[in-house]
VMD Tcl script that builds the backbone (N, CA, C; Angstrom):
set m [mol new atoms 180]
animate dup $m
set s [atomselect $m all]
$s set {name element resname resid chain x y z} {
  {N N UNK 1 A 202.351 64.116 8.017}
  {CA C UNK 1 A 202.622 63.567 9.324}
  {C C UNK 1 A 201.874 62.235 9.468}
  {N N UNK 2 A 202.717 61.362 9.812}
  {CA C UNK 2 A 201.966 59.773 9.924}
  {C C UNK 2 A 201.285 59.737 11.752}
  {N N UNK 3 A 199.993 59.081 11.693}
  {CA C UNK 3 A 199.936 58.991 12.898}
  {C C UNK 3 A 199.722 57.240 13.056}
  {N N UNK 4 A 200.249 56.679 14.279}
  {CA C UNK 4 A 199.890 55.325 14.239}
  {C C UNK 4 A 198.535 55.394 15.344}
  {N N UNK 5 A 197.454 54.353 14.637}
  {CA C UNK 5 A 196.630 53.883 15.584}
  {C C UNK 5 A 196.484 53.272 16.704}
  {N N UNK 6 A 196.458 52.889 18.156}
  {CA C UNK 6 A 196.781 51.938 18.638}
  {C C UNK 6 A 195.210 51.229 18.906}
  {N N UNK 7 A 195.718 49.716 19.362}
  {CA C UNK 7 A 194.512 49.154 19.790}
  {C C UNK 7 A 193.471 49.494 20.276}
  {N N UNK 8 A 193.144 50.779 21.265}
  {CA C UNK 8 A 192.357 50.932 21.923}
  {C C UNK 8 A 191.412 52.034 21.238}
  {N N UNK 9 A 192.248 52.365 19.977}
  {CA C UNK 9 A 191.376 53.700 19.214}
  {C C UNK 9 A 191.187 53.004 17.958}
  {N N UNK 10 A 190.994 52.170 17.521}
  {CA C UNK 10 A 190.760 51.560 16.494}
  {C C UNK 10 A 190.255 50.301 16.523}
  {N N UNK 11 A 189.369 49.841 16.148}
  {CA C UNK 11 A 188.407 48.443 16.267}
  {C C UNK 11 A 189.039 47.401 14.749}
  {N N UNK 12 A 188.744 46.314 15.169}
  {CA C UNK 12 A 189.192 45.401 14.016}
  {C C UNK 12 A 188.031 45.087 13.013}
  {N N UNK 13 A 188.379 44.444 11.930}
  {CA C UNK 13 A 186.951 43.965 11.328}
  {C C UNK 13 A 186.524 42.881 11.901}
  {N N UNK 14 A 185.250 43.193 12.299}
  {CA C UNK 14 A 184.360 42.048 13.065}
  {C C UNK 14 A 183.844 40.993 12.027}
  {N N UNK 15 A 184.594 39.648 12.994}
  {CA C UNK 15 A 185.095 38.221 11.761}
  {C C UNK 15 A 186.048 38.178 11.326}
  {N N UNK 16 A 187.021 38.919 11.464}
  {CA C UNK 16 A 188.559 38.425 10.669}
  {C C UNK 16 A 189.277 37.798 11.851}
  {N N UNK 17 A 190.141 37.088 11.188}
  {CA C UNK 17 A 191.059 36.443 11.836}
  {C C UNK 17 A 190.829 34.577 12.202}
  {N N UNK 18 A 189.561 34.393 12.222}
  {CA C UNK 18 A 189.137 32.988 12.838}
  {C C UNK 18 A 189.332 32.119 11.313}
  {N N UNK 19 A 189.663 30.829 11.812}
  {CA C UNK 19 A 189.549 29.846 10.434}
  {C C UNK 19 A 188.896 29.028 11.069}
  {N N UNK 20 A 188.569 28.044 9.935}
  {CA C UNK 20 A 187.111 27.007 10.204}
  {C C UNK 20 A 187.466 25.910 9.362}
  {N N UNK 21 A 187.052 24.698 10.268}
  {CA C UNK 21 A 187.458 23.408 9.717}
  {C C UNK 21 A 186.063 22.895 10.139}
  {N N UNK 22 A 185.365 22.187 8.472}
  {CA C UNK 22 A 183.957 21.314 8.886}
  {C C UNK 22 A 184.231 19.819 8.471}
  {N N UNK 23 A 183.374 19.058 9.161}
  {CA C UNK 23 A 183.168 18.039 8.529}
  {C C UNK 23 A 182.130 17.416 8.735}
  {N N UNK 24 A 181.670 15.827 8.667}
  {CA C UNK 24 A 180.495 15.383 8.649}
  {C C UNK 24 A 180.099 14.957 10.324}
  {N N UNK 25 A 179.276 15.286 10.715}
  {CA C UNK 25 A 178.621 15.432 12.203}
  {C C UNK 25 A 178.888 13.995 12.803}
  {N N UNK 26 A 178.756 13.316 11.428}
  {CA C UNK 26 A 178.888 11.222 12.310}
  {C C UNK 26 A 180.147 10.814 11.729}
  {N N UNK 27 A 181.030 11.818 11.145}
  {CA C UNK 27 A 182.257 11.382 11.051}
  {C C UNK 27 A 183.278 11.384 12.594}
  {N N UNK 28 A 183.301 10.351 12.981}
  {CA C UNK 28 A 184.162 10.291 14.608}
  {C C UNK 28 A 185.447 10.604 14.356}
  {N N UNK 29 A 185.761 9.643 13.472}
  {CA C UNK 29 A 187.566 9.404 12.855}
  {C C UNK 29 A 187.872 10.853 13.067}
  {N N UNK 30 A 187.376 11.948 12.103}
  {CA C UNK 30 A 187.955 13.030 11.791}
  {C C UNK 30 A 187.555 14.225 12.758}
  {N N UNK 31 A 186.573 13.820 12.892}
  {CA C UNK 31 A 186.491 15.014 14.476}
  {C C UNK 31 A 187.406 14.333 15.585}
  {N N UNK 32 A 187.678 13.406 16.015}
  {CA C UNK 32 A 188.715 13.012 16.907}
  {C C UNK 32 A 190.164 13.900 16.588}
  {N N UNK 33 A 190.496 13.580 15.167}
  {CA C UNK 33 A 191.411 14.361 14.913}
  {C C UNK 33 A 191.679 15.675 14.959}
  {N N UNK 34 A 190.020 16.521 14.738}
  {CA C UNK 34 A 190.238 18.006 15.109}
  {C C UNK 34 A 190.228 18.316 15.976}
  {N N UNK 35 A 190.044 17.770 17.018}
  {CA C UNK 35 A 189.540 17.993 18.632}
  {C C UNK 35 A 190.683 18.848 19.232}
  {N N UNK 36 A 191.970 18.641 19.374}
  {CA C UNK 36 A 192.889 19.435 19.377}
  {C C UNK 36 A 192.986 20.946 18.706}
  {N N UNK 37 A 192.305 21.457 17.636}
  {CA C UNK 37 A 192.339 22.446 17.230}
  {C C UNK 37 A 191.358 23.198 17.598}
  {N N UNK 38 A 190.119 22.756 18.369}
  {CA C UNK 38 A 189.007 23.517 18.902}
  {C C UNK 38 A 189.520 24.002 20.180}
  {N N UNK 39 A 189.196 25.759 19.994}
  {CA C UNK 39 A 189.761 26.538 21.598}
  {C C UNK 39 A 188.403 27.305 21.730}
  {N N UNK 40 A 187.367 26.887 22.878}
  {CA C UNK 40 A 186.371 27.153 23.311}
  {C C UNK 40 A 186.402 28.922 23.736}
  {N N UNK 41 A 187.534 29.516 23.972}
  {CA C UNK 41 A 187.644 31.146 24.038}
  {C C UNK 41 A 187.788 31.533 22.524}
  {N N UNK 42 A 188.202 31.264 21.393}
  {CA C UNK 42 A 188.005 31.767 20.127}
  {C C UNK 42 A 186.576 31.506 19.845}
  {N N UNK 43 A 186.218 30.295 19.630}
  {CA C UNK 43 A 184.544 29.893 19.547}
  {C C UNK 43 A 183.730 30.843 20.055}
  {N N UNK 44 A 183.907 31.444 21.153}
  {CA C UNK 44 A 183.247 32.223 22.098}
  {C C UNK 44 A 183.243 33.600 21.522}
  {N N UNK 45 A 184.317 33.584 21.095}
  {CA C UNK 45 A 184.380 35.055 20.491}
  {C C UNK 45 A 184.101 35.142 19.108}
  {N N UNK 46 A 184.590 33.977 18.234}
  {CA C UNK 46 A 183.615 34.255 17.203}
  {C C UNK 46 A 182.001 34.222 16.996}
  {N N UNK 47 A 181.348 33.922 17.726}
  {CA C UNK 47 A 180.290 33.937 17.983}
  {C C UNK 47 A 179.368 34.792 18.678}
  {N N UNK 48 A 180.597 35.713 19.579}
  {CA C UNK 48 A 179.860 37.135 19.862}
  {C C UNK 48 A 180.266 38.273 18.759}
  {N N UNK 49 A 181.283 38.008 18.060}
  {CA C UNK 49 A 181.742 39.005 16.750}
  {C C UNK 49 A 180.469 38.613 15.298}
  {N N UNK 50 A 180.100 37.620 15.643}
  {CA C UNK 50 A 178.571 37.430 14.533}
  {C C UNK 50 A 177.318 37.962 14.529}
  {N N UNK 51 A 177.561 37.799 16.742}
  {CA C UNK 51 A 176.389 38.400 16.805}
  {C C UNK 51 A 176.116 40.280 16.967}
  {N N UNK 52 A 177.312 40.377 16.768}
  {CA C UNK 52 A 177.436 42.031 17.055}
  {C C UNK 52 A 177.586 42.420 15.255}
  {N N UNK 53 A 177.589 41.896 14.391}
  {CA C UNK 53 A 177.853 42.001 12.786}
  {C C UNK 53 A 176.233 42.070 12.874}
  {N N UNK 54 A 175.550 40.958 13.612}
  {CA C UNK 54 A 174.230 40.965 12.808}
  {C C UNK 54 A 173.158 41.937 13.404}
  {N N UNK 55 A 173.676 42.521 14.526}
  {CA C UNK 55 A 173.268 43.382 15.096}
  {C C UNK 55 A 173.364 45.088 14.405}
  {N N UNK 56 A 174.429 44.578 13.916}
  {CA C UNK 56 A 175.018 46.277 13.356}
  {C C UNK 56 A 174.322 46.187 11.608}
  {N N UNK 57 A 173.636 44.806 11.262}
  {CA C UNK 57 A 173.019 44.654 10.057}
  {C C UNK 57 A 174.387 44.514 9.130}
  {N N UNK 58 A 175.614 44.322 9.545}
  {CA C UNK 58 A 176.834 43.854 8.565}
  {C C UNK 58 A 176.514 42.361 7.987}
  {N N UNK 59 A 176.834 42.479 6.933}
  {CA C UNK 59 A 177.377 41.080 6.411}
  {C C UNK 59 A 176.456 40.855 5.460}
  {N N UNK 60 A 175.142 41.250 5.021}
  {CA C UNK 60 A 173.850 41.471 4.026}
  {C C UNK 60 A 173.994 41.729 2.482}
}
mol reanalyze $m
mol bondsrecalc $m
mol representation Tube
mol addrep $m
């Protein structure tokens, strides 16, 4: 018998899903250009999904 999980009974892996674009801090040109791809609610959340990894001692 298959059972499906739904969202609310099953947790995701904490850190998947986010991608990351770096570059050089005094590069303007190219951070101008990423500026459009930064969404301050993902940021937000990847950054509480790091801090709940480092809390739970994941990622070591």
């Amino acid at each position: 018998m298959d059972i499906i999980l739904g969202p609310d009974e099953i947790l995701y892996a904490v850190g998947q899903g986010a991608l990351a674009v770096e570059c050089r801090a005094n590069d303007e040109n190219t951070i101008k250009l990423l500026e459009p791809l930064y969404d301050l609610q993902t940021a937000l959340r990847v950054t509480a999904e790091r801090s709940f990894l480092k809390t739970l001692g994941g990622g070591m």
